[in-house]
N, CA, C and O of each residue as an XYZ file, in Angstrom:
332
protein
N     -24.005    -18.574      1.213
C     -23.551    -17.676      2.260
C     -22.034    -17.850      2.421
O     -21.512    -18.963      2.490
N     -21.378    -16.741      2.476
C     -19.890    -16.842      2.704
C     -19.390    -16.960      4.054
O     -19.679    -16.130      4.917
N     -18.355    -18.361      4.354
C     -17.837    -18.667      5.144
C     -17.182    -18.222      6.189
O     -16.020    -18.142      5.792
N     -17.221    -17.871      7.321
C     -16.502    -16.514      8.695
C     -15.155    -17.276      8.492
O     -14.262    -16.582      8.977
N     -14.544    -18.703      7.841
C     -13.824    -18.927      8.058
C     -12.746    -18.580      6.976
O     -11.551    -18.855      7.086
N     -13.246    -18.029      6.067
C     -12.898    -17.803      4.937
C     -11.892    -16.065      4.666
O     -12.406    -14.947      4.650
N     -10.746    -16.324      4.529
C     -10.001    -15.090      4.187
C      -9.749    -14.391      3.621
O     -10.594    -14.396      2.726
N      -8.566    -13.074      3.314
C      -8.166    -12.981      2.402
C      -6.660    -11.584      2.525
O      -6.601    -10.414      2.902
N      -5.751    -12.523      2.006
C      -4.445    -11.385      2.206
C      -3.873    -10.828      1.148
O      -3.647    -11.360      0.061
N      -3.680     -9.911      1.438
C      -3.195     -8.867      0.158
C      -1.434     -9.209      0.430
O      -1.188     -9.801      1.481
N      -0.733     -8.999     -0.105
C       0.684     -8.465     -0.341
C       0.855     -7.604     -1.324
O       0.590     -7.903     -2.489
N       1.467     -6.061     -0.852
C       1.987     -5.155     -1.822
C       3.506     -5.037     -1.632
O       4.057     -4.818     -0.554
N       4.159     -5.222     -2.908
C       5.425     -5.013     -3.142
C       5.526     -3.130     -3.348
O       4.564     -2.688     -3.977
N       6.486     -2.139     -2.922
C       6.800     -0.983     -3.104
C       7.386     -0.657     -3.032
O       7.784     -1.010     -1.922
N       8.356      0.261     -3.609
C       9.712      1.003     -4.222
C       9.582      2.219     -2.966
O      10.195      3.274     -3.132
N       8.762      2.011     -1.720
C       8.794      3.290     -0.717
C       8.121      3.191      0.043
O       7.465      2.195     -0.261
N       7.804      3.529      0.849
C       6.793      3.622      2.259
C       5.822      4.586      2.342
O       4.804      4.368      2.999
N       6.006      5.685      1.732
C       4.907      6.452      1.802
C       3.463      5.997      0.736
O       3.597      5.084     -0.080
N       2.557      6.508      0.829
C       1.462      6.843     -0.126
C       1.248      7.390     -1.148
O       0.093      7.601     -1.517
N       2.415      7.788     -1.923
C       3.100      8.259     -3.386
C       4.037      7.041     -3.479
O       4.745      7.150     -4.480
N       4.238      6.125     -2.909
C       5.448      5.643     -3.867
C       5.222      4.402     -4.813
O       4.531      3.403     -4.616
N       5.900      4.704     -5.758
C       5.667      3.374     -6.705
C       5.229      2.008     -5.605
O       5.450      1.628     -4.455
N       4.309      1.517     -7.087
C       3.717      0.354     -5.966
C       4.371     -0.896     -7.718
O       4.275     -0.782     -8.940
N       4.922     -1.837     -6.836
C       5.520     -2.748     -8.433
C       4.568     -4.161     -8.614
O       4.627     -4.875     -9.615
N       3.858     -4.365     -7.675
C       2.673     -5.463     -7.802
C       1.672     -5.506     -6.401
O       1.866     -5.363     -5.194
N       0.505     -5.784     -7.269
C      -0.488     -6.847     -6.046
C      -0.997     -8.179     -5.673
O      -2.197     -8.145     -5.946
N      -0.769     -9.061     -5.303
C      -0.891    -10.015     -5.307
C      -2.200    -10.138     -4.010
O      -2.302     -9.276     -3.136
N      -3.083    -11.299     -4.091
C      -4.157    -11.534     -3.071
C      -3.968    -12.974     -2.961
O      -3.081    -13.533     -3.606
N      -4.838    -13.677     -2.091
C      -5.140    -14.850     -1.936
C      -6.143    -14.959     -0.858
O      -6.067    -14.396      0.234
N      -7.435    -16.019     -1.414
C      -8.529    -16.551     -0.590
C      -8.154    -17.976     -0.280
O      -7.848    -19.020     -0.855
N      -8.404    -17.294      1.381
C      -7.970    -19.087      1.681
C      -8.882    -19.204      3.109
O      -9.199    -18.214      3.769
N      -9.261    -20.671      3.478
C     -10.118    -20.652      4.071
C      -9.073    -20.729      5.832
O      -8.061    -21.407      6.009
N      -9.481    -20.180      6.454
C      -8.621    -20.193      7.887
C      -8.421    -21.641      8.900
O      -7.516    -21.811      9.717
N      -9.175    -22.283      8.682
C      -9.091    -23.504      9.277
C      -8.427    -24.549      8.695
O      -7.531    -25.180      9.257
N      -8.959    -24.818      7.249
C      -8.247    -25.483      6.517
C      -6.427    -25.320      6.081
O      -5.392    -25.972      6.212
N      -6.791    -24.274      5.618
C      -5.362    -23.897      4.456
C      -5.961    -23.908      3.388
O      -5.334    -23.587      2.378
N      -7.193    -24.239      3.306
C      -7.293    -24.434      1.335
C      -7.113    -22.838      0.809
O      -7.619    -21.750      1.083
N      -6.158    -23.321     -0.045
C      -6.627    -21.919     -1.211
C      -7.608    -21.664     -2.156
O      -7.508    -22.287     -3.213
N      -8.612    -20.827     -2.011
C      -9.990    -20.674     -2.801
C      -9.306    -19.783     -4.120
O      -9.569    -19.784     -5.323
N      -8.909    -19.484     -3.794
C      -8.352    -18.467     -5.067
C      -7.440    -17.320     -4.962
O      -7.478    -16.542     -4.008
N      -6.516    -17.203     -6.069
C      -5.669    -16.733     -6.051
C      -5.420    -15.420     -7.248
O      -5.801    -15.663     -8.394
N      -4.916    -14.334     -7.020
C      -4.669    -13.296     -8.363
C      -3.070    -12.607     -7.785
O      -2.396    -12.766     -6.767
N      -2.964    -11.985     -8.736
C      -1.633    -11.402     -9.153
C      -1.551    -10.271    -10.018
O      -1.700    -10.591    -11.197
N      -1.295     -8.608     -9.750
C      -1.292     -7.982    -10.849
C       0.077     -7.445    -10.720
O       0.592     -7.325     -9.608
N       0.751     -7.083    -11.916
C       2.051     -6.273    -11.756
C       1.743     -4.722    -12.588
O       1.182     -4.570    -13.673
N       2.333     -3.639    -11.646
C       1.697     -2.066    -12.232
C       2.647     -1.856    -12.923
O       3.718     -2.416    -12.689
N       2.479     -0.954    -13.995
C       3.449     -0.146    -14.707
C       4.056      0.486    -13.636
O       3.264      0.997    -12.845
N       5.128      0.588    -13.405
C       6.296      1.584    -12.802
C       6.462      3.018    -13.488
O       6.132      4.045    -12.894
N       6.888      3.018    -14.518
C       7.406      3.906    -15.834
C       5.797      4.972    -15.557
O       5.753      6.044    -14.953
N       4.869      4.386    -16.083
C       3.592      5.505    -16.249
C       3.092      5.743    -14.496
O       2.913      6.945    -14.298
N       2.903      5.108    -13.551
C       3.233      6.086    -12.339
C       4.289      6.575    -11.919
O       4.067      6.784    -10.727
N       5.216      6.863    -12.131
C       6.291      8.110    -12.382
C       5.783      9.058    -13.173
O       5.680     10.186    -12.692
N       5.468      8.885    -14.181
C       5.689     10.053    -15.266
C       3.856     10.845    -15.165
O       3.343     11.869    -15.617
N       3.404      9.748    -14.366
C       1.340     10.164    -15.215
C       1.496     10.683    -13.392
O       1.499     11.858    -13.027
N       1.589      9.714    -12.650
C       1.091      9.976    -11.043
C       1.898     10.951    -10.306
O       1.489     11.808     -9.523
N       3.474     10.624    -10.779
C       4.520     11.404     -9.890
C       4.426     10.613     -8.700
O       4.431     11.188     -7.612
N       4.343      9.383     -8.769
C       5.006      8.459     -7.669
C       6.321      8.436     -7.571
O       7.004      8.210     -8.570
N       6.752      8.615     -6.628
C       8.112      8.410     -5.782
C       8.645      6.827     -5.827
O       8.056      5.754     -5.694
N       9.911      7.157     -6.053
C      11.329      5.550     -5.371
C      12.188      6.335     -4.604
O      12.799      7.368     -4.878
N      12.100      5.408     -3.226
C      12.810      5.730     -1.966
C      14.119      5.033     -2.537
O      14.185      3.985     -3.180
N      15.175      5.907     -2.127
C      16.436      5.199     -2.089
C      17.124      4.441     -0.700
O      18.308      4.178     -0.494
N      15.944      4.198      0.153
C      16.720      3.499      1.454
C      15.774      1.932      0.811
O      16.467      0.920      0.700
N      14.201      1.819      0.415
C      13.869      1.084     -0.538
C      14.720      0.134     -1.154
O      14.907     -1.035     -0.815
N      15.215      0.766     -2.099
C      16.614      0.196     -3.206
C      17.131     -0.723     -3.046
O      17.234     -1.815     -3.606
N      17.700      0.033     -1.720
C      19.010     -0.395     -0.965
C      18.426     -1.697     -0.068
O      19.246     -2.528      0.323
N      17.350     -1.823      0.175
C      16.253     -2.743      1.048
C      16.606     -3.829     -0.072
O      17.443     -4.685      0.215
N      15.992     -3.833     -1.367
C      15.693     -4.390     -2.140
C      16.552     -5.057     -2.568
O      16.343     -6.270     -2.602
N      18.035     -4.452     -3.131
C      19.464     -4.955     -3.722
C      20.015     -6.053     -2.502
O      20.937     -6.803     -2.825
N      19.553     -6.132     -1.350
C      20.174     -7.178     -0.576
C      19.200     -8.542     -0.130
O      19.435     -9.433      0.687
N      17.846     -8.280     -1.145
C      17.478     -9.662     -0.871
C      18.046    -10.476     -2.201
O      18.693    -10.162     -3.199
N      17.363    -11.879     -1.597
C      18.039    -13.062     -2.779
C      17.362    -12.943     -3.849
O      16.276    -12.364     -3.814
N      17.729    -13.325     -4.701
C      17.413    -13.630     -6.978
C      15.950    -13.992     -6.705
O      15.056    -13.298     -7.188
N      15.666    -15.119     -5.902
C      13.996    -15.178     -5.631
C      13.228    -14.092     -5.810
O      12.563    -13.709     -6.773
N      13.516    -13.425     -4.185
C      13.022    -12.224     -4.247
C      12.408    -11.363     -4.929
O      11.207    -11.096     -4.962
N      13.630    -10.755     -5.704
C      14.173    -10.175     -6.854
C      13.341    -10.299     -8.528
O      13.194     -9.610     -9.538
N      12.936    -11.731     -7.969
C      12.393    -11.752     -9.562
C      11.085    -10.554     -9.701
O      10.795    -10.033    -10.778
N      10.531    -10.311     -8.674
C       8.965     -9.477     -8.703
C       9.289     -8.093     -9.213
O       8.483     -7.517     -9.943
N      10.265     -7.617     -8.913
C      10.863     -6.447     -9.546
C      11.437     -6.371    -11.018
O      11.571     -5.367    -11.718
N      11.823     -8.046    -11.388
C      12.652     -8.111    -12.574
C      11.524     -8.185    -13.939
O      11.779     -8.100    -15.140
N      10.612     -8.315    -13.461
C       9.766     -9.371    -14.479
C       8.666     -7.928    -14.768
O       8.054     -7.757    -15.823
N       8.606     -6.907    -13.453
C       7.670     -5.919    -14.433
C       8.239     -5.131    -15.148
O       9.373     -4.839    -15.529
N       6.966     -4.768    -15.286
C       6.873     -3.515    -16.755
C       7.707     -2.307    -16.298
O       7.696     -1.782    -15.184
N       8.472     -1.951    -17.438
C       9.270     -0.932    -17.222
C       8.645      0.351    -17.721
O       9.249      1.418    -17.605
């Protein structure tokens, strides 16, 4: 039986705010709420390039501009996908 104490959070990285806009990764994590333990963890990074061209997803240019002023950390989640 699965645990009430047991979680789970998404983080989406996106090139926009609306519901068309490029989405550049998903990341999850199960973790139990009381503890901290992490039960498990995933990570996917989307093509950018083929939702533009296949979906006609959108990049906000206030986005961008969001984006160009965080730190190299940051930065890497954008650097590392697929173009």
């Amino acid at each position: 039986m699965p645990s009430q104490d047991n979680h789970i959070q998404i983080d989406i990285e996106a090139l926009g705010v609306g519901r068309d806009c490029v989405v550049v990764s998903v990341g999850a994590v199960k973790f139990n709420l009381n503890t901290g333990d992490i039960l498990d963890e995933r990570y996917w990074e989307l093509d950018m390039h083929e939702q533009q061209t296949k979906l006609k997803r959108t990049i906000d240019a206030h986005t961008i501009t969001w984006w160009s002023n965080q730190t190299a950390d940051t930065l890497k989640a954008l650097q590392s996908n697929k173009r």
